[in-house]
N, C-alpha and C positions, 0 to 999 in steps of 0.2 A: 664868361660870355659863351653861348653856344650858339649857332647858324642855324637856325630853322628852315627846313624844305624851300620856303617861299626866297630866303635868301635875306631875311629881316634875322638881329642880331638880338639875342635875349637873356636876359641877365638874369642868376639865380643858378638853381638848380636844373636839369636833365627833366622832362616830365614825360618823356616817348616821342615827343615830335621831333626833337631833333637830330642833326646827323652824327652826336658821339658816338662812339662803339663802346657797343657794353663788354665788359673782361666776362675773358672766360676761365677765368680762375676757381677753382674750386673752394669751396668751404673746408672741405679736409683733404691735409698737404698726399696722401695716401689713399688709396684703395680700401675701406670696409666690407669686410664679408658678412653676412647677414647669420646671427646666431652663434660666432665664432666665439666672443664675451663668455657669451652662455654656455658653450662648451668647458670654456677652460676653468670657470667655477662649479662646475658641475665634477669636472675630473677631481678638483681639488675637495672633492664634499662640501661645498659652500654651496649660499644664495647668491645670486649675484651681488646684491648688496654689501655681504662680509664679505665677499672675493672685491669687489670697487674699495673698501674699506681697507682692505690689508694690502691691496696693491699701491693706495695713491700714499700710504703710511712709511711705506718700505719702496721707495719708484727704483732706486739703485739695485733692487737684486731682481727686477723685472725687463725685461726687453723695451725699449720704445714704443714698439705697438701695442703691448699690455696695455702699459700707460694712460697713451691716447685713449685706448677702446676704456679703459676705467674712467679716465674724464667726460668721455662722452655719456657713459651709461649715470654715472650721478649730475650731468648735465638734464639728461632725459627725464631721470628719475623725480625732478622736479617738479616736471608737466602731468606727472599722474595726479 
C-alpha cells in the first residue's frame, strides 16, 4: 500500500505519485572509469573482447575490478 499526496491509500505498485522514497543505490557497487577496460586490453595486445574472454575464464588471477569491468563490457557488448 502506498499514501498518495491527497492522503487516499493505493494498492500495487509506486507510479511517481506517491510519497515512497526512491533508493539511491547505485547499479554498480563501485566507481567506473570511463575507457579504463579498454586500456588494460589494449596493454595486454588484446581486443577487448579476448581481454572480457580471458578474464571472466581465469576471474582468480584477476583483481575484482577486472572482473566486474569484464562482466560489464560482455554485458554491454550485447546491445551492439
Amino acid at each position: 500500500m502506498h499514501k498518495m499526496p491527497d492522503g487516499t491509500m493505493m494498492k500495487g505498485k509506486c507510479h511517481g505519485g506517491c510519497d515512497k522514497k526512491k533508493s539511491k543505490k547505485s547499479m554498480f557497487p563501485m566507481k567506473m572509469k570511463k575507457g579504463a577496460f579498454t586500456k588494460q586490453a589494449t596493454g595486454a595486445n588484446m581486443t577487448v573482447k579476448g581481454f572480457t574472454k580471458k578474464v571472466l575464464s581465469n576471474p582468480s588471477q584477476y583483481k575484482k575490478r577486472t572482473v566486474m569491468r569484464a562482466r560489464l563490457a560482455k554485458t554491454l557488448s550485447k546491445f551492439n
